[in-house]
C-alpha positions in Angstrom: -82.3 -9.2 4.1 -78.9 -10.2 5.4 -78.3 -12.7 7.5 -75.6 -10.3 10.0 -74.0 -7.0 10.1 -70.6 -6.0 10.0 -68.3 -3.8 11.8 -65.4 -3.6 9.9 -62.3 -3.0 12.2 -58.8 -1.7 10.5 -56.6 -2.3 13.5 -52.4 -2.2 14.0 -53.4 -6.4 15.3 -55.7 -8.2 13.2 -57.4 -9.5 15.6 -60.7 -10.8 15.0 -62.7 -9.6 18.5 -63.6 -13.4 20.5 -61.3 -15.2 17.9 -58.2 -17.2 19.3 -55.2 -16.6 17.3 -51.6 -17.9 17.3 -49.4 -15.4 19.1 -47.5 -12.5 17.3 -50.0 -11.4 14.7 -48.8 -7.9 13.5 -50.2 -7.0 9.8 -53.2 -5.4 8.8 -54.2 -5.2 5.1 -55.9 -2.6 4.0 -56.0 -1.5 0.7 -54.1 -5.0 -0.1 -55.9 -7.6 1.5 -55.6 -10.6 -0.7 -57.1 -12.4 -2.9 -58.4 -15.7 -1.5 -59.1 -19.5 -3.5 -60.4 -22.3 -1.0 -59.8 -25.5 -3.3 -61.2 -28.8 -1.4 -61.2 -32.4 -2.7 -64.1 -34.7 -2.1 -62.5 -38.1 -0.4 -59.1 -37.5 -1.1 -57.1 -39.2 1.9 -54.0 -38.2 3.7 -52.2 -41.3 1.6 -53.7 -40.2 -1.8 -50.7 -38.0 -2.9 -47.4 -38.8 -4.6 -45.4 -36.8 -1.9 -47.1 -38.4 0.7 -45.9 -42.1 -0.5 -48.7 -43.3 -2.9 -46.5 -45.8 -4.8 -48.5 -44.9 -8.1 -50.5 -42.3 -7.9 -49.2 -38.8 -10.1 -49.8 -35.8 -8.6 -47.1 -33.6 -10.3 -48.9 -30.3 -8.7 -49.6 -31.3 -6.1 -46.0 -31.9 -5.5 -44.9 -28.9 -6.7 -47.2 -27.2 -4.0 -46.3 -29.1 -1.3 -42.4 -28.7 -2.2 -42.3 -24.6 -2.6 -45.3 -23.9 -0.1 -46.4 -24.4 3.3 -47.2 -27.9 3.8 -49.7 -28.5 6.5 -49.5 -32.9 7.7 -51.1 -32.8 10.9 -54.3 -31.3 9.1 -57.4 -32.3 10.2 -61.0 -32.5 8.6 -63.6 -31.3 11.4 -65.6 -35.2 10.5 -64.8 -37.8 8.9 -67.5 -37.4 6.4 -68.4 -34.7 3.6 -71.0 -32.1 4.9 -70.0 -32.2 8.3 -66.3 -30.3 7.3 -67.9 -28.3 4.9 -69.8 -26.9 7.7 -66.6 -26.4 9.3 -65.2 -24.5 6.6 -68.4 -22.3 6.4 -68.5 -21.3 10.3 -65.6 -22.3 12.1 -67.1 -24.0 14.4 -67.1 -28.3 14.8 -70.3 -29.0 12.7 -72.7 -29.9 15.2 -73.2 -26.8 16.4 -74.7 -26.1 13.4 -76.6 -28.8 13.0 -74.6 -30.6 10.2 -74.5 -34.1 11.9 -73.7 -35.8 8.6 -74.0 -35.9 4.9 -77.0 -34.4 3.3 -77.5 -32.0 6.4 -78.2 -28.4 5.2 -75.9 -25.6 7.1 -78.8 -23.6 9.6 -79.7 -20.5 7.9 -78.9 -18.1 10.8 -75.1 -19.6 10.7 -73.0 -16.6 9.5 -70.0 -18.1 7.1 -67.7 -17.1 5.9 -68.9 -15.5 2.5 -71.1 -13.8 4.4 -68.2 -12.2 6.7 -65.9 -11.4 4.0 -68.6 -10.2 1.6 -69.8 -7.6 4.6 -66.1 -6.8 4.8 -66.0 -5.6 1.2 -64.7 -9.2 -0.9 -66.8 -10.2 -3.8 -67.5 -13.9 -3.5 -68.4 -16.9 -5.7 -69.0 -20.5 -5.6 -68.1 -23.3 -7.8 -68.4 -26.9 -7.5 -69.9 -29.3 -5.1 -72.0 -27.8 -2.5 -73.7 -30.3 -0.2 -74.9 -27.4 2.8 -78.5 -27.4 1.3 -80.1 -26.6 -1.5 -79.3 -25.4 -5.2 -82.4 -24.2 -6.2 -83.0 -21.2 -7.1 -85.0 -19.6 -4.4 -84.0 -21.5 -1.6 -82.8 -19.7 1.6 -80.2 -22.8 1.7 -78.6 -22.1 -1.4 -75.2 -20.6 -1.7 -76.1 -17.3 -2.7 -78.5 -17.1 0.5 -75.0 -18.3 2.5 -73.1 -14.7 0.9 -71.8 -15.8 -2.2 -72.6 -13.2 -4.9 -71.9 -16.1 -8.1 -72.8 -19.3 -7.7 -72.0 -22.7 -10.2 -72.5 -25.5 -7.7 -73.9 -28.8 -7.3 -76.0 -30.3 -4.9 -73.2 -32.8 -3.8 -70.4 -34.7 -6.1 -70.7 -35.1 -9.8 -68.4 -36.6 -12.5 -68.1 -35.8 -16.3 -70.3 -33.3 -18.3 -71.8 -32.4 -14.9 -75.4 -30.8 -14.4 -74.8 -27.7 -12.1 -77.3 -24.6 -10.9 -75.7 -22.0 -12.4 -77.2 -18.9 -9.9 -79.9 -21.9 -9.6 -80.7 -22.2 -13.4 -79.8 -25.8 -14.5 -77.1 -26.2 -17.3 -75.2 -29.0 -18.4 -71.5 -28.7 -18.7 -69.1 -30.6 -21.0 -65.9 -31.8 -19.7 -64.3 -33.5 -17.3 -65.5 -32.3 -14.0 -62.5 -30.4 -11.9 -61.2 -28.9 -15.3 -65.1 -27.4 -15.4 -65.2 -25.6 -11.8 -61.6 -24.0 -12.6 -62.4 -22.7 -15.6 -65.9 -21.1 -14.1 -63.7 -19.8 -11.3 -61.0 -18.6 -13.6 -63.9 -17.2 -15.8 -65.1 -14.9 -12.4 -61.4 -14.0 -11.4 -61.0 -12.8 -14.9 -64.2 -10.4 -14.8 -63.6 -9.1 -11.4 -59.3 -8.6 -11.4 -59.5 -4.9 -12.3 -62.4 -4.3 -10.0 -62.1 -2.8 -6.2 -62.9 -5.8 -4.2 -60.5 -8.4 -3.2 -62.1 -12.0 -4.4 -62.9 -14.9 -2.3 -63.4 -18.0 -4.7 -64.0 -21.5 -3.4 -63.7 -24.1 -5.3 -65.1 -27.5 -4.2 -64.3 -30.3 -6.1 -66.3 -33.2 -7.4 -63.3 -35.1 -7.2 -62.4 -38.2 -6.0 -65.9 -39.4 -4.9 -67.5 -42.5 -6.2 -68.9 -43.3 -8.5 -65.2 -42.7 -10.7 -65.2 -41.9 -13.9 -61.8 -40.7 -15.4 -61.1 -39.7 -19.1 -58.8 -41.8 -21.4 -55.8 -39.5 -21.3 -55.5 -39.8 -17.1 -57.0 -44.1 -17.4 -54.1 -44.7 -19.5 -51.4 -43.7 -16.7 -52.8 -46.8 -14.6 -53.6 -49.1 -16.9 -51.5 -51.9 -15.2 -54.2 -51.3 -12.3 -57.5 -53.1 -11.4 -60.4 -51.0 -13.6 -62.0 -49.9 -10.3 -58.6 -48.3 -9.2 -57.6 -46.9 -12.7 -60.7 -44.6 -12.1 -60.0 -43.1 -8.8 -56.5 -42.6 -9.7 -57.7 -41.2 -12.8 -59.9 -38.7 -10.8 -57.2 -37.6 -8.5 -54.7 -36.9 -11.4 -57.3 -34.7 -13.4 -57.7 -32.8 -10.4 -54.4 -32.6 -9.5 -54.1 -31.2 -13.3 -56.8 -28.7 -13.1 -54.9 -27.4 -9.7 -52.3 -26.6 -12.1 -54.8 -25.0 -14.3 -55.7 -22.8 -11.7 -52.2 -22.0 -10.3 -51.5 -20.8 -13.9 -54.6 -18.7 -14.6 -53.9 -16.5 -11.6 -50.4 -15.6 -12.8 -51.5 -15.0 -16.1 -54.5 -13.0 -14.6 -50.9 -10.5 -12.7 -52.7 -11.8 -9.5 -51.1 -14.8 -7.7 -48.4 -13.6 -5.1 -50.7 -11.8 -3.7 -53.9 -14.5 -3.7 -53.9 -16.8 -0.4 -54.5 -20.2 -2.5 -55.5 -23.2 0.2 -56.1 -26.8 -0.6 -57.3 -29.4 1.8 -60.1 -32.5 1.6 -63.2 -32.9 3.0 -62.1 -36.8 4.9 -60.1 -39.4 5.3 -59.5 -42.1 2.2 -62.4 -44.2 1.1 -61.4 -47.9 0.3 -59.9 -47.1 -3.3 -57.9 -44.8 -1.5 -55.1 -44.4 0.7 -54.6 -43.2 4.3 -50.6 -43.2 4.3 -51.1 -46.3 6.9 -53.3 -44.8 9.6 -55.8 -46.3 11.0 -59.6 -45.8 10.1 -61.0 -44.7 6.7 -64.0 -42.0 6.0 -66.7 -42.1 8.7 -64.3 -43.1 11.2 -62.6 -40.7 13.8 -59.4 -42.7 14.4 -56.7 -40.8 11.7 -57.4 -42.3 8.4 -61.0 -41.0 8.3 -60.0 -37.5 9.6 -56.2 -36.4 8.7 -56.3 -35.2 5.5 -53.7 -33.2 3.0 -53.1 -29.5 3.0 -51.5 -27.2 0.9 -51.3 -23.8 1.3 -49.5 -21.3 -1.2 -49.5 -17.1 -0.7 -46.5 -15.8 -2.1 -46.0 -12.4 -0.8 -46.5 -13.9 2.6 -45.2 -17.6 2.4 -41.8 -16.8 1.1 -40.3 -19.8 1.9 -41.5 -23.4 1.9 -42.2 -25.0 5.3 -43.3 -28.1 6.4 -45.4 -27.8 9.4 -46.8 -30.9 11.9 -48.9 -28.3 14.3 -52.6 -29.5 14.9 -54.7 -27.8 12.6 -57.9 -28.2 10.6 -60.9 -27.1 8.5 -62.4 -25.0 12.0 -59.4 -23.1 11.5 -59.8 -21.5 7.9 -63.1 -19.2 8.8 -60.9 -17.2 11.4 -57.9 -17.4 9.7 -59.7 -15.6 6.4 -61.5 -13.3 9.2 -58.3 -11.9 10.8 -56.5 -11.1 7.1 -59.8 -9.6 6.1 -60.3 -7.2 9.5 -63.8 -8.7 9.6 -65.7 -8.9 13.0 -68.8 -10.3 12.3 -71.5 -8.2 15.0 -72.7 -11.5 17.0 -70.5 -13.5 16.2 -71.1 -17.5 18.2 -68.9 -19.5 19.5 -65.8 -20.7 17.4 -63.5 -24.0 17.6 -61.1 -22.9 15.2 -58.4 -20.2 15.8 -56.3 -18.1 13.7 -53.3 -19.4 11.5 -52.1 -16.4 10.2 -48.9 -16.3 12.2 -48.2 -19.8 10.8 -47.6 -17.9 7.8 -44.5 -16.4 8.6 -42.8 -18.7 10.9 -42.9 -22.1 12.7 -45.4 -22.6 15.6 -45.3 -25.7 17.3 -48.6 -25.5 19.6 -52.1 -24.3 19.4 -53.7 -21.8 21.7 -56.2 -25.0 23.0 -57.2 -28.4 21.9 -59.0 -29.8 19.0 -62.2 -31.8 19.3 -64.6 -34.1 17.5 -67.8 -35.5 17.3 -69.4 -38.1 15.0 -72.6 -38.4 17.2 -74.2 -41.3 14.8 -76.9 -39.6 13.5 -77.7 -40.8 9.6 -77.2 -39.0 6.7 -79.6 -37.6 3.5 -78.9 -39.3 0.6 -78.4 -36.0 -2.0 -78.5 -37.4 -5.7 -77.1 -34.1 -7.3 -77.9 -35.1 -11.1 -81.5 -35.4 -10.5 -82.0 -32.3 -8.8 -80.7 -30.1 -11.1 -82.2 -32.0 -13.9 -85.7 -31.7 -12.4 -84.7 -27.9 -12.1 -84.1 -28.0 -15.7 -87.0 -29.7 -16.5 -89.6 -26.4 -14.2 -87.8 -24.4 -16.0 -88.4 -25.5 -19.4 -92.0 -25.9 -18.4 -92.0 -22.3 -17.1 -92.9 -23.5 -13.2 -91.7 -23.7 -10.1 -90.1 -26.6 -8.8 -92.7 -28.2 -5.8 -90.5 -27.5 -2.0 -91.3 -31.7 -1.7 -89.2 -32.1 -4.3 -86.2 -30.5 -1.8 -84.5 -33.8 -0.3 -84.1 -34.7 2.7 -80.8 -33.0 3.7 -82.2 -29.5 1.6 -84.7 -28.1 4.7 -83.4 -27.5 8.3 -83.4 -30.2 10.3 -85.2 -30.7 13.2 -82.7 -30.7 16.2 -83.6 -33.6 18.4 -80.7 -33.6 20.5 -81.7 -35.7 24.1 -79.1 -35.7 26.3 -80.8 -35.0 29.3 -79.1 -37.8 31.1 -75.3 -37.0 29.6 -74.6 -39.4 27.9 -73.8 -38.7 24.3 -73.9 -40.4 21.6 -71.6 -41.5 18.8 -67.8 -41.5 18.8 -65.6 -38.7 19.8 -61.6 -37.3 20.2 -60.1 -35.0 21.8 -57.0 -33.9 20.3 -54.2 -32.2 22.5 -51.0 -32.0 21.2 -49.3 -35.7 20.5 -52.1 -37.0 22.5 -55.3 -38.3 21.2 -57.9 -39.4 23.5 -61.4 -41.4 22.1 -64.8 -41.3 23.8 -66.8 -44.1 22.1 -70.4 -44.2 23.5 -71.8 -47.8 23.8 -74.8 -48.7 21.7 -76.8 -50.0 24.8 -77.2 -47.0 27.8 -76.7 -49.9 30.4 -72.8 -50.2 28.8 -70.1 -48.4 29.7 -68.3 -45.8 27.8 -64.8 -47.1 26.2 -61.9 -44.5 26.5 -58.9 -45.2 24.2 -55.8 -43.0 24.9 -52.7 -42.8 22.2 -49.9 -40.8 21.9 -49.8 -39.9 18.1 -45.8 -38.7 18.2 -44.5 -42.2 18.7 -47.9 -44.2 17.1 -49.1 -42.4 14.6 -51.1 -45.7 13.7 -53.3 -45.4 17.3 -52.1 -49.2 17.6 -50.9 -49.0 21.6 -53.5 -47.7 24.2 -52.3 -46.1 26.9 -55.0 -45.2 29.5 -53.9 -47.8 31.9 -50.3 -45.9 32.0 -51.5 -42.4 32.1 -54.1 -41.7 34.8 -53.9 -38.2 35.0 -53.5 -37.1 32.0 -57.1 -39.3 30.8 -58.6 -37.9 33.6 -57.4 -34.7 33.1 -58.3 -34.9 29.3 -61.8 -36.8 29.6 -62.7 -34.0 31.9 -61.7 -31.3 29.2 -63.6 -33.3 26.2 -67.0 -33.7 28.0 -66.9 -29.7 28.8 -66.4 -29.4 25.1 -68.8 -32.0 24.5 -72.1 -30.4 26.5 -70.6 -27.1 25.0 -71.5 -28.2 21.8 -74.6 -29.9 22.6 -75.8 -26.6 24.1 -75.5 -24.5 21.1 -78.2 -26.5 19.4 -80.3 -24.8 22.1 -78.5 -21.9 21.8 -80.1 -18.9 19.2 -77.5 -17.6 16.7 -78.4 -13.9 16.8 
């Protein structure tokens, strides 16, 4: 049964109904809505690209993108860990509403993503790559297929070379090195499905650059003057950066690019082999280095020009983004934190509609070993049984939401983001302690190195006010049914 229905609404302004856009949509699709490829890295930081200022890294793609496409560097991951964003990308909403408080935390199955949306709205869908929302087995109502996606190759979180992946949830080894795999699988699906009727939503989540690294000789040698730890991650990057390539080729020989909506972004922040660009923080941290992360985004009958654009934006904003240039409006649709970017497309925008916020509530993640899954999937089905639900981990069955904060005061580490100013909310680890508010202004310290509460009383009053709204917000909608 599905999980939502669908009104589909063809209107003059594709405006999705309760979505927050940029002002000045005007086009509806139609007939020729595009194609779609979401392409995300897993721990590739805001530093960890050539054009960004990585002093050795090659990312000749990459490059290329970010030189004749629109260029997103105020892009923001939704957490500062894996899952979390993922979450994000699914929903459009900041991850704890859907009770992804870290890695290993399976998406809730009444969430309606965004396969689910576009599928209703008449795009065939597929998976490939990492998948870390749940499960990959092959009954499991936490798998990607059971999230909307018609074709599914997808692990249960990163993998490296000759990868085991669930293939529609049969195991299968693959041979290769790892992003080169997942583009040829999604190349393979664009192939079978270019002449059909529906317009395509792939996405295509890369194992790439998580530990543990493993590159292959050709991409080691470029970095060979480097420590043997960093040869690998720079080897990882560089192969994906290749199979991007890979990708942007197949769809012109396919006769289908400038009118596919390709968009590239990571998951978080740079892990210690990587590099932040000099902002503070890494992964798992909320301060810029663990959440600012690079973004690419190439359409080229809409993006005619390249751009380089420093408006607020993140992974909450891709689900109603691809709702409004699908005409999808999703029945009961919950509450969103993202807003449209569609008008980004064809001109500069400086501001968004409202603020951006963020939650790392320190709640502990599932480890997901994504080999041994699969191969004990491989193994039931060479016996000709079922694998045991025990054998789910941790992260693969809903969570329980214990949420207390009957008394207010929650937990973790949280931002609110509103235009150059960034304010932090980071609860104490004892309830007798105070809360610590950090104010920056990210215009003229990019770095969060000067705090400025003591100088701007209003505006931290004003902005602490507007962050523990969002805040209870949030923590309500774990209480809250999803129709």
């Amino acid at each position: 049964m599905a999980k939502i229905s669908a009104q589909l609404l063809m209107i003059g302004v594709t405006c999705v109904v309760g979505f927050p856009v940029l002002a000045g949509a005007k086009e509806s699709y139609g007939a020729d809505r595009p194609h779609i490829v979401l392409c995300m890295a897993d721990d590739q930081g805001w530093g960890d690209m050539a054009y960004n200022g990585h002093p050795v890294l090659q990312t000749p793609v990459f490059d290329e993108m970010a030189a004749t496409g629109l260029r997103l560097d105020r892009f923001y991951a939704a957490a500062p860990v894996c899952s979390p964003t993922r979450a994000s990308v699914m929903t459009g909403r900041t991850p704890n509403r859907s009770g992804v408080f870290s890695w290993g935390h399976s998406l809730r199955p009444q969430e309606i993503t965004v396969a689910e949306a576009l599928k209703a709205a008449g795009y065939t869908t597929a998976h490939f790559g990492k998948w870390h929302l749940g499960s990959v087995m092959p009954d499991s109502p936490l798998n990607p297929g059971a999230n909307g996606f018609d074709r599914w190759i997808s692990g249960a979180n990163f993998f490296d070379v000759d990868p085991w992946l669930s293939d529609n949830g049969k195991a299968k080894q693959f041979h290769g090195e790892s992003s080169e795999i997942v583009v040829e699988e999604a190349l393979r699906f664009a192939r079978e499905h270019r002449d059909g009727e529906k317009p395509m939503l792939i996405v295509v989540w890369f194992g790439s650059p998580h530990s543990p690294h493993k590159g292959i000789e050709k991409d080691l040698s470029l970095y060979a003057d480097q420590p043997a730890k960093q040869q690998n991650f720079l080897a990882e990057v560089t192969a994906m950066d290749r199979a991007m390539g890979q990708l942007r080729t197949g769809l012109k020989d396919l006769g289908i690019s400038q009118n596919t909506l390709l968009w590239y972004c990571s998951d978080n922040g740079a892990i210690p082999e990587g590099s932040t660009g000099g902002l503070r923080g890494k992964k798992g941290q909320i301060y810029e280095g663990g959440l600012r992360v690079p973004c690419l985004i190439e359409w080229p009958e809409r993006i005619r020009k390249p751009r380089q654009s420093a408006l607020n934006a993140g992974t909450v904003d891709i689900y109603p983004t691809l709702l409004e240039i699908a005409g999808a409006t999703p029945e009961h649709q919950p509450v969103l934190d993202g807003q449209s970017l569609l008008t980004l497309f064809d001109a500069d925008v400086t501001e968004r509609t409202r603020p951006m916020g963020f939650w790392d509530a320190n709640i502990g993640g599932f480890s997901t070993p994504s080999d041994r899954i699969i191969e004990l999937i491989a193994k039931h089905q060479a016996d000709g049984t079922s694998v045991p639900a025990a054998h789910e981990a941790h992260g693969k069955v809903p969570q329980p939401l214990e949420w207390d904060e009957a008394d207010g005061q929650h937990s973790g580490h949280a931002a609110w983001l509103d235009g150059p100013w960034k304010l932090h909310r980071i609860a104490p680890k004892k309830k007798e302690a105070a809360v610590r508010w950090e104010l920056y202004n990210l215009s003229e310290d990019p770095t969060e190195s000067h705090e400025l509460s003591g100088s701007q009383p209003e505006r931290l009053q004003r902005m602490q006010h507007q962050l523990n709204d969002w805040l209870d917000s949030v923590a309500g909608s774990l209480s809250t049914p999803v129709e």
